[in-house]
C-alpha positions in Angstrom: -41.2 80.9 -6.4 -38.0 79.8 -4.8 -36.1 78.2 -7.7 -38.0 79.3 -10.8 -37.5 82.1 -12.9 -36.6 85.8 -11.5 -40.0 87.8 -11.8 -40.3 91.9 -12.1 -40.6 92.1 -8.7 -37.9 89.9 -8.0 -35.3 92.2 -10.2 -37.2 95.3 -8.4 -35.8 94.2 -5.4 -32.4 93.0 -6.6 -32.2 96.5 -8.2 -33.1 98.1 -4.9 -30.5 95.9 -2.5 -27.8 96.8 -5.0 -28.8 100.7 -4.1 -28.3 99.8 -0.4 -25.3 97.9 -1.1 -26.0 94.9 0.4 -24.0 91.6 -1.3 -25.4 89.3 -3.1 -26.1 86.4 -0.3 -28.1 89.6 1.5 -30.3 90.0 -1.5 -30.5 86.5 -2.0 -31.6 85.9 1.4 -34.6 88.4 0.7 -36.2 86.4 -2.4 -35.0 83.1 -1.3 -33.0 82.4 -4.2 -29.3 80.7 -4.7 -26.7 83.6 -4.2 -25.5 81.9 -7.9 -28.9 83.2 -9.1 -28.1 86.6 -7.6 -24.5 87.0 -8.8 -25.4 85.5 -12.5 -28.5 87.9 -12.9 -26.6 90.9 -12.3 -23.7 90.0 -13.7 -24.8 89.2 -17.1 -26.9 92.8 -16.5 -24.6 94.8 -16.6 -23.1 94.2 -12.9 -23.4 95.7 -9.5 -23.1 99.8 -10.8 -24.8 99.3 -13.8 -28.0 97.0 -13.2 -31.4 98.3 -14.2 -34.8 95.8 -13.3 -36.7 96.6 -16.1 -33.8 96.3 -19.1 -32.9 93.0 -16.9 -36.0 91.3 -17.7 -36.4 92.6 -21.6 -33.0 91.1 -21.3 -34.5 87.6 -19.9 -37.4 87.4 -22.6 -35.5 88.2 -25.2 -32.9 84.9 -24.3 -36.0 82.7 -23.7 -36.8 84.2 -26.5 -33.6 83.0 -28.3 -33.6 79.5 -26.3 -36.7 78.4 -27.8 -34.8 78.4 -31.3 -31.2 78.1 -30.9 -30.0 76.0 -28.6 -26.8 74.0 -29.4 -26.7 71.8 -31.9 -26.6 68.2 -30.7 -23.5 66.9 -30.2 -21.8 64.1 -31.9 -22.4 60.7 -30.6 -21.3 59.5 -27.6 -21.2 62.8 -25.9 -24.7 63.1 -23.8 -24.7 67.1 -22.7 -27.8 69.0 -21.1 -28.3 71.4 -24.4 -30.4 73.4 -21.7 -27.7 74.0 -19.1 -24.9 74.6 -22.0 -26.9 77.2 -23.0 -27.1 78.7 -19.8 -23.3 78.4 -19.4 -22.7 79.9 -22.7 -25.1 82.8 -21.8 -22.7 83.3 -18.4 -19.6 83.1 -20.6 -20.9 85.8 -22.8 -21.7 88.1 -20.0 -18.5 87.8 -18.3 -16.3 88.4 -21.7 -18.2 91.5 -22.1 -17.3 92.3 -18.7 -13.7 91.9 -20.0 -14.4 94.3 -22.5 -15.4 92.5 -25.3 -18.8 94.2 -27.8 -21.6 91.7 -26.4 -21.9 89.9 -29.9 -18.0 88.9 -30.4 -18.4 87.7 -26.9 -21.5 85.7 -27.8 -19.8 83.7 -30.6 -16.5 83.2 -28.9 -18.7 81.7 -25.8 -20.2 79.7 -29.0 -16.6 78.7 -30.2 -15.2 77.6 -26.9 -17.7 75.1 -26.2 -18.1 73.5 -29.9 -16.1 70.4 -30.6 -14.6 71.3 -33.9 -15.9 74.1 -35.7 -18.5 76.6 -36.9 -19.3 77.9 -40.2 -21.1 81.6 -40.2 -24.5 79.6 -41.0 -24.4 77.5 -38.1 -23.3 80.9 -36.1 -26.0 82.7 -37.5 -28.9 80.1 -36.2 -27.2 79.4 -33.5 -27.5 83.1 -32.3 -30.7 84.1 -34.5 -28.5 87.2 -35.9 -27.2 88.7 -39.3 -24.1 87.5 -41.1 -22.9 90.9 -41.2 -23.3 90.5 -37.3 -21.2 87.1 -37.5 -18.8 88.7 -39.4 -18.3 91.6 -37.8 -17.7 89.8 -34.5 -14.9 87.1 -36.3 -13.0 90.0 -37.6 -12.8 91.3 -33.8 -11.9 87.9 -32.4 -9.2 87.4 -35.3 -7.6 90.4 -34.3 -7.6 89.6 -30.8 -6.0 86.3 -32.3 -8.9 84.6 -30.3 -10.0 82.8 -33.0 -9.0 81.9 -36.4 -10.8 80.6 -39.9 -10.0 78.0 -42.1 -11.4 76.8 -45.2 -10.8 73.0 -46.0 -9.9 71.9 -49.3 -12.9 71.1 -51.7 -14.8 73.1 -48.9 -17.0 76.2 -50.3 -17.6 77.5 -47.0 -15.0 79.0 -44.2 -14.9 77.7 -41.0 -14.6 79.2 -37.0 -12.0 77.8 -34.3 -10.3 78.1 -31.7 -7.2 75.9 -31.5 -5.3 74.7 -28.3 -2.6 77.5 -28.8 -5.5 80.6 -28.9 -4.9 81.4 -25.4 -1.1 81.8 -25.7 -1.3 83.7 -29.2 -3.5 86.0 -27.3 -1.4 86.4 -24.4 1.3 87.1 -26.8 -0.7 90.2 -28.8 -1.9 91.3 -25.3 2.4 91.2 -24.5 3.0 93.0 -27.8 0.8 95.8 -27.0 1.7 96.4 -23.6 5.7 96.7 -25.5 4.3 99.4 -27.6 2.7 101.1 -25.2 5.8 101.2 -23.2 7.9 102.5 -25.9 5.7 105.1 -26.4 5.1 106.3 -23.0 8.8 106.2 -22.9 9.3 108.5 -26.0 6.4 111.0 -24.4 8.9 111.1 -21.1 12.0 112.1 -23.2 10.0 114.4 -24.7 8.3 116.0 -22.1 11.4 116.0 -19.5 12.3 113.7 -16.4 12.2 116.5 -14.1 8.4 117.4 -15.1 5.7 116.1 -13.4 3.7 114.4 -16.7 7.2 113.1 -18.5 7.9 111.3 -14.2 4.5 110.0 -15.1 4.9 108.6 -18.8 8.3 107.2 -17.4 6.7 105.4 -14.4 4.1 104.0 -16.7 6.9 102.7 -19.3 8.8 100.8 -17.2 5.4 99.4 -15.2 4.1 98.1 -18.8 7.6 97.2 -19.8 7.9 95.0 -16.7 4.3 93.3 -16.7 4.8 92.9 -20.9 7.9 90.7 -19.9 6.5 88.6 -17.1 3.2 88.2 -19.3 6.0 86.1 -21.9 7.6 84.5 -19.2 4.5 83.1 -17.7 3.0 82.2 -20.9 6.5 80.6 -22.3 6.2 78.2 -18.8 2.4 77.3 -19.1 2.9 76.5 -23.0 6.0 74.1 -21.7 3.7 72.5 -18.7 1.4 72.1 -21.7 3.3 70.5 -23.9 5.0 68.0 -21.2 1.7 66.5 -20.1 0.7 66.3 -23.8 3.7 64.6 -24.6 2.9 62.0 -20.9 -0.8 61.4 -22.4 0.5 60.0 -25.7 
C-alpha cells in the first residue's frame, strides 16, 4: 500500500523501470510511492546500474532485522530525536558513503560517528551494528587512515574511544590534497620518462598538471572554509 513498506512486487517493478530507463518520479508514479522512496531504495541497492529486486529485499529484512535490536542509543537529556527516523537517516548516510567508495561497514560506522554526540567505544559500535569487533576494527583503521575519524583513550579510561572532531573534514580534504600531489609527481616522472613527444608521456603530463592544479585549489578552498569557520566560531562566543 501507498506509504508502507516496498513489497517483492514493488522492487520487481522498480527493477524493471530501471531496465526501461524511466527516472525515478516515472517509477514512482507506477506504485504510487514518494519519488524519495524510489531514489533511497535504489540508492542504498546498489543504484540505478546495479539494482537487483530480490538482493533488495534480503537487503530490507535483514535492516528490519537489525532495527529491531540496534537502534540508537537514547540520547542525553534534553535532546528528544525520533530513534526510528535517525535510523533511517543513518541507513541513507551509509549507502551514499559506499557510493563514494567507501567498504559498506566503514561506511556504516562513520554514518554511526557523525550522528553521535560525543563518542563511541567499539562495544557500543558493536551493538549498535550487531557485528564483530574485528569488523569494528577493521572499519576504524580504514577511517583513521582516511583521517575521518580518530580514537582517544581518556585518562583512567580502560577503553578507547571513536570521534570525529570539527576539523575531520579539513584533515580529510587535506590527505585527499596530499594524494592528488603524489600522484601528480608521479605522472610527471612517467612523462619524462616516457617522452613529451609520445603519445602516453602527452598523456601522464596532461594528467600531472590536471591533478597538480585541482590538488592546489582543493588547499585553497579548504584554507578559506576553515577561516569562515573559525570567524563565525569566534562571533558565537
Amino acid at each position: 500500500m501507498p506509504g508502507g513498506r516496498l513489497t517483492d512486487g514493488d522492487r520487481e517493478q522498480i527493477a524493471a523501470g530501471l531496465k526501461e530507463q524511466l527516472t525515478y518520479a516515472e517509477i514512482a508514479r507506477r506504485l504510487a510511492r514518494p519519488t524519495s522512496t524510489i531514489s533511497r531504495e535504489v540508492t542504498r541497492n546498489g543504484g540505478p546500474d546495479g539494482y537487483q529486486a530480490d538482493p533488495a529485499h534480503r537487503a530490507s529484512k535483514q535492516r528490519a532485522h537489525r532495527s529491531k535490536w540496534a537502534l540508537p542509543p537514547t540520547p542525553p537529556v534534553g535532546h528528544r530525536r525520533d530513534l526510528r527516523a535517525l535510523h533511517g537517516f543513518e541507513e541513507q548516510c551509509a549507502a551514499l558513503l559506499v557510493l563514494s567508495g567507501l567498504p559498506r561497514m566503514t561506511a556504516r560506522v562513520l554514518a554511526c560517528l557523525v550522528t553521535t554526540d560525543g563518542s563511541l567505544t567499539a562495544a557500543d559500535l558493536v551493538q549498535r551494528l550487531q557485528v564483530s569487533p574485528a569488523s569494528i576494527s577493521k572499519a576504524i583503521g580504514q577511517l583513521e587512515e582516511q583521517k575521518l575519524a580518530r580514537r582517544e583513550r581518556r585518562p583512567m579510561q580502560r577503553h578507547e574511544e571513536y570521534t570525529i572532531d570539527d576539523e575531520v573534514w579539513f584533515q580529510s580534504w587535506l590527505a585527499s590534497a596530499r594524494i592528488n600531489a603524489l600522484l601528480s609527481d608521479l605522472a610527471q616522472q612517467g612523462a619524462d620518462i616516457l617522452g613529451l613527444d609520445t603519445p602516453a608521456g602527452a598523456r601522464l603530463q596532461d594528467m600531472a598538471q590536471f591533478l597538480d592544479h585541482v590538488g592546489r585549489d582543493m588547499v585553497q578552498a579548504a584554507e578559506r572554509w576553515r577561516k569562515v569557520l573559525l570567524e563565525r566560531r569566534t562571533s558565537d562566543h
